[in-house]
C-alpha positions in Angstrom: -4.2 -12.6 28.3 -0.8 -11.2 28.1 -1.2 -7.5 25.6 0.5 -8.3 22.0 1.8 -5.9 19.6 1.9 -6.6 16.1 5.2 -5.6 14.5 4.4 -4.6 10.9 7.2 -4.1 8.3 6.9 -1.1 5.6 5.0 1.9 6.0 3.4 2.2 2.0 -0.4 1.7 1.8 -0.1 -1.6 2.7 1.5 -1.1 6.1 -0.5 1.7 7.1 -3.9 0.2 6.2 -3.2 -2.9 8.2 -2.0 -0.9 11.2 -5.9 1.1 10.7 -7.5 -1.8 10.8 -5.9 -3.5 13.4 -6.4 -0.4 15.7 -10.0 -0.4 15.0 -9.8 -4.0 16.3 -8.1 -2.6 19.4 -4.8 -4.2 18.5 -1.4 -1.9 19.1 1.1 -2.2 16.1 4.1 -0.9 15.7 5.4 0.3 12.2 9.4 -0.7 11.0 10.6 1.3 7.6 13.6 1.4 5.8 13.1 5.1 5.2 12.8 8.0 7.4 9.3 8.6 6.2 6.0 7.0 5.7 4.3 6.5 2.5 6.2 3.4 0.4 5.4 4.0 -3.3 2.9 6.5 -3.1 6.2 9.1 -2.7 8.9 9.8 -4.5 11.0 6.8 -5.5 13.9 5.4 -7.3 13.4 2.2 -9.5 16.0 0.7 -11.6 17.8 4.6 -11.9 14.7 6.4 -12.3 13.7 8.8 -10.4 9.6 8.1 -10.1 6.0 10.2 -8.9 4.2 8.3 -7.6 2.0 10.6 -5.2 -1.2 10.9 -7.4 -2.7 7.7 -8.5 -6.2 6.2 -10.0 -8.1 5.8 -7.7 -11.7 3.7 -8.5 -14.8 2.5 -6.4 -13.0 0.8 -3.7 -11.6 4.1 -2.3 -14.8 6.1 -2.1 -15.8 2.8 -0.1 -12.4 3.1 2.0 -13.4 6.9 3.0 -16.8 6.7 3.5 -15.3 4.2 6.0 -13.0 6.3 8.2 -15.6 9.1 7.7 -13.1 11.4 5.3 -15.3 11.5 2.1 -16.6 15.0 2.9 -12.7 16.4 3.8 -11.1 14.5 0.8 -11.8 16.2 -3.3 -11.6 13.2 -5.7 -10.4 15.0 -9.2 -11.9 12.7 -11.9 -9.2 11.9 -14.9 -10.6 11.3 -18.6 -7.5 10.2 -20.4 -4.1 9.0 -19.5 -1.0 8.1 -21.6 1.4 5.8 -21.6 5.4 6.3 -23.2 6.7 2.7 -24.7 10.6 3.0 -25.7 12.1 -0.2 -26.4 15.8 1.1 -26.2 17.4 4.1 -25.6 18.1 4.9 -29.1 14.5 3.9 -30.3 12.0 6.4 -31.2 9.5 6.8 -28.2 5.8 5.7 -28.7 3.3 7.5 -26.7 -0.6 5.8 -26.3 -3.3 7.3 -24.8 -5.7 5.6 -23.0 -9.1 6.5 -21.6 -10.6 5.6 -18.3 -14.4 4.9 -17.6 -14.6 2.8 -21.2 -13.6 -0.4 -19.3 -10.5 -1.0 -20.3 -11.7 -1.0 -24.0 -9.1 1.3 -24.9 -6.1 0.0 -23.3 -7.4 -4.1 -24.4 -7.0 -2.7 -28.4 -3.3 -1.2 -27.8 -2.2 -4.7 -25.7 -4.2 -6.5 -29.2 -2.2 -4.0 -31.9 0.9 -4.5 -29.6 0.5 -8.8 -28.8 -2.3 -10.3 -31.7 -1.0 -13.1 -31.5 -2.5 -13.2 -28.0 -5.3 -11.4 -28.4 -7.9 -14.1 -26.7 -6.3 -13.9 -23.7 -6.0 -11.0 -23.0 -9.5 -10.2 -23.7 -10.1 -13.6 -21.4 -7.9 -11.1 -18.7 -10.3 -8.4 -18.6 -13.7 -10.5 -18.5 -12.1 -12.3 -15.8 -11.5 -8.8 -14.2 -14.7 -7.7 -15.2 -16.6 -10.9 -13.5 -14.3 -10.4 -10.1 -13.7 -7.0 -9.2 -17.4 -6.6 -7.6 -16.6 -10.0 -5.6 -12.9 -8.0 -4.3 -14.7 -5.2 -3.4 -17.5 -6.7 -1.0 -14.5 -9.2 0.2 -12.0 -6.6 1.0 -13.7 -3.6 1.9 -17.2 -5.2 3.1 -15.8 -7.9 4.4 -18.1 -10.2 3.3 -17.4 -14.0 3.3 -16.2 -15.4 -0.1 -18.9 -17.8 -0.3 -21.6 -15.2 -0.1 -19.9 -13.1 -2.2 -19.4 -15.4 -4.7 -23.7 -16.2 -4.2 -24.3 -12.8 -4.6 -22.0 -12.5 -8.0 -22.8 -15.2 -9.8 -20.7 -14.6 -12.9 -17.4 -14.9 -10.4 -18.2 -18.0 -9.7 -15.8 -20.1 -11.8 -12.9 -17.5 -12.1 -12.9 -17.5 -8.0 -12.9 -20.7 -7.5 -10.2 -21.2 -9.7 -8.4 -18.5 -8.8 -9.0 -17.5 -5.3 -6.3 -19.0 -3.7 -3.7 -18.3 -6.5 -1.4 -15.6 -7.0 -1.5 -13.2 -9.8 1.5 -14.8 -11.5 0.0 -18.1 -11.7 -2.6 -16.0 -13.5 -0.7 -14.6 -16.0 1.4 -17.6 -16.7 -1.8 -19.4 -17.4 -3.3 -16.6 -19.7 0.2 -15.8 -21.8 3.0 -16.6 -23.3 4.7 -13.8 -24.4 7.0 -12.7 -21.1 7.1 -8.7 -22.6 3.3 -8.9 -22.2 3.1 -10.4 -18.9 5.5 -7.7 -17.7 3.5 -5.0 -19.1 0.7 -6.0 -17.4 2.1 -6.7 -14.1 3.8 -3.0 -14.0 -0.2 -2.1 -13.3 0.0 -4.2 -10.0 4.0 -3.7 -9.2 3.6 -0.3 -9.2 2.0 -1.0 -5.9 5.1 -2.3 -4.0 3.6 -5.8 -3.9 5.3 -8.3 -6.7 3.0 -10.6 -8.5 4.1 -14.1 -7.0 3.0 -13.1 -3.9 -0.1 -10.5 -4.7 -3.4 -12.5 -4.9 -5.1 -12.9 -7.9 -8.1 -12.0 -6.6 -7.6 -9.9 -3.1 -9.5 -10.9 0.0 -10.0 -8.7 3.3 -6.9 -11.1 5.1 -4.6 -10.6 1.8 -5.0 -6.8 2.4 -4.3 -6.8 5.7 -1.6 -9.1 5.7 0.4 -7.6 2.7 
């Protein structure tokens, strides 16, 4: 067969990991940007006239997967971070509010400020995390295993019902389900948006394809 050469569009995380993966399927690619450099939102980059960092991130167990993979985990020193905070100011001539938040507590922490900030939707977003709870074992074997979703979802029983409801849906159709309050749903989307990929077209729960492709 005639050679192809995939054209891929971006170089963020995204881009880069799909072009990895399709040269360890012996697949050329060729990389388009907008930008004289590579990197997408894990650089330095302007949003809505601010000026953000965006080189150091959370990282969690899907990453220590990713380099065990390529063989970096010796070469690479993961810095483990205890607390975080977050800075809420409503308007510019509002007082600032900041909120820490811890990680390793699973998301306890951060589900009491979203309650204190939204009660009124307190259930759902409690229904949010035990969703993300029951799933994010069931991403990890899909995206970075590669298992098929049907053994995956055999071999994590509790993600049973929330895949098959929401396997083949995107995030905002999760959110708009879950919530009413729009503040809310965009406070909790800046988690995923910060990632380059907008919620109506980010999975709600990712797959191996849905990495590669976005």
């Amino acid at each position: 067969m005639e050679e192809k050469i995939v054209a891929i569009v971006g170089s963020g995380i995204s881009g880069l990991s799909a072009a990895l993966d399709l040269a360890n399927h012996g697949v050329k690619s060729v990389i388009f940007d907008k930008n004289s450099f590579h990197g997408g939102y894990a650089t330095n980059f302007w949003k809505e006239g601010f000026r953000f960092e965006a080189s150091l991130h959370y990282v969690g167990p899907i990453f220590k997967k990713a380099l065990n993979r390529l063989g970096l985990s010796r070469k690479v020193k993961l810095i483990e971070i205890k607390k975080a905070a977050s800075i809420d100011c409503r308007e510019v001539k509002d007082s600032c509010k900041r909120v820490d938040f811890k990680f390793n507590d699973n998301g306890i922490s951060y589900i009491r400020y979203l309650v204190s900030k939204y009660p009124d939707e307190e259930k759902s977003i409690k229904k949010l995390f035990s969703i993300g709870d029951a799933i994010l074992p069931l991403s990890d074997d899909m995206v970075i295993d590669k298992v098929n979703p049907l053994v995956a979802m055999i071999k994590h029983p509790k993600a049973i019902y929330p895949a098959s409801r929401y396997l083949s849906k995107t995030s905002k159709v999760l959110l708009d389900e879950l919530f009413v309050n729009e503040d809310l749903k965009k406070e909790i989307s800046s988690l995923a948006i910060i990632l380059g990929t907008p919620v109506d077209v980010m999975a709600a729960i990712p797959r191996h394809e849905d990495h590669v492709n976005h």
